[in-house]
C-alpha positions as CSV (number, residue, x, y, z in Angstrom):
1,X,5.1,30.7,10.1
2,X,8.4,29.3,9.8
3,X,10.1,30.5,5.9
4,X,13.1,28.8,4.1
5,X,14.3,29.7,0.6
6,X,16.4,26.4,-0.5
7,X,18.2,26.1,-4.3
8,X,18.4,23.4,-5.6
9,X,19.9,22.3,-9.1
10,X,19.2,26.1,-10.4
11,X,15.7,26.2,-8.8
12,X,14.8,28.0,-6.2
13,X,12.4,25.6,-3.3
14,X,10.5,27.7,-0.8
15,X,9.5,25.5,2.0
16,X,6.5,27.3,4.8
17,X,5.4,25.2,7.6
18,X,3.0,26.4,9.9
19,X,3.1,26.4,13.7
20,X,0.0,23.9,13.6
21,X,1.1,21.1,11.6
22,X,0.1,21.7,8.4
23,X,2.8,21.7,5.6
24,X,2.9,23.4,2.4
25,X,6.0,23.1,-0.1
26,X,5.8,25.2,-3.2
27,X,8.5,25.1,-5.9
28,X,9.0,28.4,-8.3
29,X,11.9,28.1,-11.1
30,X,12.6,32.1,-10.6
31,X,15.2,32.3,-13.1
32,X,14.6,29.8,-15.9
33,X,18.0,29.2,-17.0
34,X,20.1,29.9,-14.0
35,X,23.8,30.4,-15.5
36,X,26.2,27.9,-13.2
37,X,28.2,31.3,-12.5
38,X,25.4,32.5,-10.3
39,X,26.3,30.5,-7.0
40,X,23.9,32.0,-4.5
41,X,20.5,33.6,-4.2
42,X,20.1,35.2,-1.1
43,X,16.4,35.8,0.3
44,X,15.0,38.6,2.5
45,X,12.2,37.9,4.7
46,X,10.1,40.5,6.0
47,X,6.4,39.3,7.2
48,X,4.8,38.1,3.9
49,X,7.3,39.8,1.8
50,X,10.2,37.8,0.0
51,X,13.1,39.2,-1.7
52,X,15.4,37.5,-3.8
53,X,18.4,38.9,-5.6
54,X,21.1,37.2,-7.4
55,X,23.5,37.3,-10.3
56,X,23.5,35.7,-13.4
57,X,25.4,36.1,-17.0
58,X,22.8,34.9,-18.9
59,X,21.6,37.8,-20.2
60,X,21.9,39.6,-23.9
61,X,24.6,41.7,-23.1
62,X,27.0,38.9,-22.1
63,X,28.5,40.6,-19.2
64,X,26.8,39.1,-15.2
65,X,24.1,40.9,-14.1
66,X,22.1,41.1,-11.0
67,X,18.4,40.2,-10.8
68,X,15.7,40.5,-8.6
69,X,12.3,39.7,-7.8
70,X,9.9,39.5,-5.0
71,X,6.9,38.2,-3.3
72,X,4.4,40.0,-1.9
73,X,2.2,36.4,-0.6
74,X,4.6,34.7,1.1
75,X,5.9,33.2,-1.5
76,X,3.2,32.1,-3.5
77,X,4.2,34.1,-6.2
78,X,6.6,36.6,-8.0
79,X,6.7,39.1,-9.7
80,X,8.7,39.9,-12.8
81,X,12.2,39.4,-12.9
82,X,14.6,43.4,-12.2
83,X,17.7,43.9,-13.4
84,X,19.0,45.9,-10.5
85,X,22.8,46.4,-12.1
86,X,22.5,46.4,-16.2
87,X,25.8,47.2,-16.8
88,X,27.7,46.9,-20.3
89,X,31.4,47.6,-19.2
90,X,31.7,45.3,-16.1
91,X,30.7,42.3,-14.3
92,X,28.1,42.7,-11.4
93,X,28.6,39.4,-8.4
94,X,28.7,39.1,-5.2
95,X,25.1,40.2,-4.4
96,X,23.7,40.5,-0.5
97,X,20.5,41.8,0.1
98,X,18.8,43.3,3.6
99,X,14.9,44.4,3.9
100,X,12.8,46.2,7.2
101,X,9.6,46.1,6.5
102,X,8.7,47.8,2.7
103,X,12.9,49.1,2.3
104,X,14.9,46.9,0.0
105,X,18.5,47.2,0.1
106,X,20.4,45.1,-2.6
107,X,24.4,45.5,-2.7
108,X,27.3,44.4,-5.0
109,X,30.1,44.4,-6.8
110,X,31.0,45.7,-10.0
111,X,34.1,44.4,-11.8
112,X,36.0,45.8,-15.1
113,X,39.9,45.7,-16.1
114,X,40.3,48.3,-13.9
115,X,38.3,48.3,-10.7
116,X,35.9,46.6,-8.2
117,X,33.5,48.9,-6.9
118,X,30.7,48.5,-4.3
119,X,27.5,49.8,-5.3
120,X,23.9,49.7,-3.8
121,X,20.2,50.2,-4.7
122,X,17.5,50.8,-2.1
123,X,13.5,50.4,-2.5
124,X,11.0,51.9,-0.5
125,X,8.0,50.0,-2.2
126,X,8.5,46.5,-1.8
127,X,10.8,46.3,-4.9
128,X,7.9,47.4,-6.9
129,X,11.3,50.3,-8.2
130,X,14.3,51.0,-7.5
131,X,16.4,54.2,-6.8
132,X,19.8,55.0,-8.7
133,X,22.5,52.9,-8.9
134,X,25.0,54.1,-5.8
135,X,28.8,53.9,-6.6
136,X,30.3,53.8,-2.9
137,X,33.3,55.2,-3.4
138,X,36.7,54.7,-1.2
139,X,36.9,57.8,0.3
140,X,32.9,57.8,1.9
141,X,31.3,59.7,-1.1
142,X,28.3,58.1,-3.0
143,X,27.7,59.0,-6.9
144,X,25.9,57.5,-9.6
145,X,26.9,54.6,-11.5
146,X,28.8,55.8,-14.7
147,X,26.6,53.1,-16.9
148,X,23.7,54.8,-15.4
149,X,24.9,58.0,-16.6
150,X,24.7,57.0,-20.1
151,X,22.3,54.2,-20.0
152,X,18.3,54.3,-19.9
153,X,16.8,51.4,-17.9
C-alpha cells in the first residue's frame, strides 16, 4: 500500500491507494486550530503505523509547543494529541521525527533569550509514552530538560 500524509489549509489529508486499484482518501483535522506558525507536520511511516509531530503555539501557556499523535490503522484514526516539549521558558520548532518499527524518535529545538538547544524524546511503544526530555548538549553529553526538572507532565 502506497501512504502520503498531505497538509492542506491547517488539515492534515492522508491519501492510501492500494496496489489493485482501489482508492481510499480519508481526511483527519489532527490539530483543530493549527496556529499559522506551525509550517510543517512531518509523518513517520512504519507498516500500519503513522506518526505525526509538529509544533504549534496554540496552547495555554503561550509559548510553541510540539505535539504528537499517531495511528496505529494506517491512518484510519488517532489517538490523542502529546505534548512531547511542554515547556514554559522557551519556544520548541523545528520538529523532525524518524520511526523503526515500534521506536519513535521525535527531535527539536528549544529557543529562550539565551539559547537554542537540541533535544530529543524516544518511544518504544508506538508513541503510546514517551521517555525524558533529552537536552543534547554541545559537548556530546545528554541531560534532562531543565523544564522537566521542575515540571510534572
Amino acid at each position: 500500500m502506497n501512504k502520503k500524509l498531505f497538509i492542506v489549509k491547517g488539515t492534515i489529508l492522508f491519501f492510501a491507494m492500494t496496489l489493485l486499484g482501489t482508492t481510499m482518501i480519508a481526511v483527519m483535522n489532527l490539530e483543530e486550530a493549527f496556529a499559522p506558525t506551525s509550517f510543517r507536520a512531518p509523518p513517520a511511516i512504519t507498516g500500519d503505523n503513522i506518526y505525526v509531530a509538529w509544533w504549534t503555539n496554540n496552547t495555554a501557556n503561550g509559548n510553541e509547543e510540539v505535539n504528537f499523535r499517531a495511528s496505529n490503522d494506517g491512518g484510519q484514526t488517532f489517538g490523542d494529541k502529546i505534548n512531547l516539549s511542554n515547556t514554559t521558558n522557551s519556544d520548541s520548532s523545528n520538529v523532525e521525527i524518524e520511526s523503526d518499527a515500534d521506536s519513535i524518535v521525535v527531535s527539536w529545538w528549544e529557543t529562550n533569550q539565551t539559547s537554542t538547544t537540541p533535544v530529543m524524546r524516544v518511544s518504544n511503544d508506538n508513541g503510546a509514552t514517551f521517555g525524558s526530555v533529552l537536552r543534547l548538549a554541545p559537548n556530546g553529553t545528554i541531560g534532562v530538560s531543565e523544564d522537566e526538572e521542575t515540571e510534572e507532565e
